[in-house]
C-alpha positions in Angstrom: 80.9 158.9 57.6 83.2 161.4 58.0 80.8 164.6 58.2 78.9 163.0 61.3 82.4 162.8 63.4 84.1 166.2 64.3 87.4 165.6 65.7 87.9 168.3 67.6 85.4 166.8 70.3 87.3 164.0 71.2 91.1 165.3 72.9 93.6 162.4 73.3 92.6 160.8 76.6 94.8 158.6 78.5 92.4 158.9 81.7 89.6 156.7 82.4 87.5 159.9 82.7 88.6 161.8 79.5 88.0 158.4 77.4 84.6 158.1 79.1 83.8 161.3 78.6 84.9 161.1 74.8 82.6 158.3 74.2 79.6 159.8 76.0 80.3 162.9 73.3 80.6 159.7 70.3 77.4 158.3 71.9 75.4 161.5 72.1 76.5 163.7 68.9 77.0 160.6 66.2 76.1 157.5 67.6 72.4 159.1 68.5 72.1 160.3 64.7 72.4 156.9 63.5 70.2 156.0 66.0 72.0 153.3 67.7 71.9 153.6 71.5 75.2 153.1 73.5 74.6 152.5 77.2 76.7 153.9 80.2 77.5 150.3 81.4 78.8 149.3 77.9 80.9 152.5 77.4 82.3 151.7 81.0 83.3 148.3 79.7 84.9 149.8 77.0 86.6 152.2 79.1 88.0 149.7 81.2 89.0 147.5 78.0 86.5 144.5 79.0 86.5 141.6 76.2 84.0 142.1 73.3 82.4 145.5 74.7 84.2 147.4 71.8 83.4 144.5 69.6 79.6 144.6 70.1 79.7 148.3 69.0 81.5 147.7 65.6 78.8 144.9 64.4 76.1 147.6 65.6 77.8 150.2 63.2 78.4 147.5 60.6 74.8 146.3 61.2 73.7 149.9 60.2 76.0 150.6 57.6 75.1 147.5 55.9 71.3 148.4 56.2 72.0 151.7 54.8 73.4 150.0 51.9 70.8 147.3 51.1 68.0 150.3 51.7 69.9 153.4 49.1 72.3 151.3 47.2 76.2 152.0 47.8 77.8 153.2 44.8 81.4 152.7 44.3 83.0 155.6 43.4 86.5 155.8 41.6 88.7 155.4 44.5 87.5 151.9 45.2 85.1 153.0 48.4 81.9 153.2 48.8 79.4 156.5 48.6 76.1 156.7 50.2 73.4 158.6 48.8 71.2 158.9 51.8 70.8 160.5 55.1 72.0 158.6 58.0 69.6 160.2 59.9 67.0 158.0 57.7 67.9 154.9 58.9 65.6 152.6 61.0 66.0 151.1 64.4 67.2 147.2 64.2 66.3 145.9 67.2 69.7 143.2 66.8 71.8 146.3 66.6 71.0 147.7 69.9 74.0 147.7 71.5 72.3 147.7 75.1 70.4 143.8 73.7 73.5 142.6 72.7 75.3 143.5 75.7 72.2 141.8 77.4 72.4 138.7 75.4 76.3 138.1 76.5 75.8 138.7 79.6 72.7 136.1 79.7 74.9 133.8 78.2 77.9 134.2 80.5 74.9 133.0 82.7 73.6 130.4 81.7 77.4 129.0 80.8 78.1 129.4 84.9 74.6 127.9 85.4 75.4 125.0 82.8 78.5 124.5 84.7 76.8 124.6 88.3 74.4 122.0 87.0 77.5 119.4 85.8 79.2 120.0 89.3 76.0 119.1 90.9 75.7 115.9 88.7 79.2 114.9 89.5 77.8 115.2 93.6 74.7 113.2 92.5 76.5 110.4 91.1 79.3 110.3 94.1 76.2 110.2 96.2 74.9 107.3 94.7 77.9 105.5 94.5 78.0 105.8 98.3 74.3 104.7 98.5 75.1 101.5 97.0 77.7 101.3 99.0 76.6 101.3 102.2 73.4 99.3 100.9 76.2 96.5 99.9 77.9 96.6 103.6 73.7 96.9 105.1 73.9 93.6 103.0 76.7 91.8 104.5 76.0 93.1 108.0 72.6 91.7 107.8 74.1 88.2 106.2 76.5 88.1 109.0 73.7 88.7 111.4 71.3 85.9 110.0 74.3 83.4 109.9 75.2 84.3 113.5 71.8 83.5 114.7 71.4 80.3 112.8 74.8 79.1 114.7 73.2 79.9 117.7 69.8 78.1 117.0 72.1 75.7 116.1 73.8 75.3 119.4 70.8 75.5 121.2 69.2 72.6 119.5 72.0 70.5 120.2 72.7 71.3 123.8 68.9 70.6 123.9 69.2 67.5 122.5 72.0 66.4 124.3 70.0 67.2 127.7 66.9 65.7 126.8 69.0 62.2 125.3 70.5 62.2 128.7 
């Protein structure tokens, strides 16, 4: 690992710009010989210290260290770590370990979470909705009622004040 990183490309940076222009230099001199691809949104995020950014960069470089190893064999040496006896430059594009897809995927997900969420708010509309409905059905109900029992009293009254003048 070490040989690919040459420290005396990246100055301390406290800037936005010097730390972004420290990771373009990671992205184009190392990250580009282990072929994973680092994209200027993603080393913006970082940049700017946005949740899981960093994150999705590490499992990239895991995800290729780990291929490295299944494909050459890691030997441990005598100091406990591990030695590679291949080229990095060998290595072979995993499609997961595009760190331009994963960013992609969480920000899909981010999506469809707020989408998720839009649909339960709308539910919660529907059913007051319907609650209302049936409410006002349920008043239609009794209004109607009322009306029906109104106009039997008054049939009523007419057929007895008929009655009475045709008795008479």
């Amino acid at each position: 690992f070490p040989k690919l990183v040459d420290l005396h490309n990246y100055p301390a940076a406290n800037s936005h710009t010097a730390k972004v222009t420290n990771w373009e230099t990671l992205n184009r001199k190392v990250f580009s010989k282990l072929r994973i691809r680092v994209t200027p949104e993603l080393i913006q995020q970082i940049t700017m210290c946005v949740p899981g950014a960093l994150e999705s960069v590490l499992m990239a470089i895991k995800d290729k260290v780990e291929t490295q190893q299944r494909k050459t064999g890691a030997v441990r040496s005598v100091d406990g770590f591990r030695q590679f006896s291949g080229e990095w430059g060998d290595m072979d594009t995993d499609v997961l370990s595009d760190v331009g897809i994963l960013s992609e995927i969480r920000k899909l997900k981010s999506e469809v979470h707020l989408k998720n969420n839009t649909i339960a708010v709308l539910n919660q509309k529907v059913i007051h909705l319907e609650s209302l409905i049936e409410m006002k059905d349920k008043r239609l109900k009794e209004l109607v009622a009322s009306v029906d029992r109104l106009q039997a009293q008054a049939q009523s009254k007419e057929s007895q004040e008929s009655f009475r003048t045709t008795s008479m």
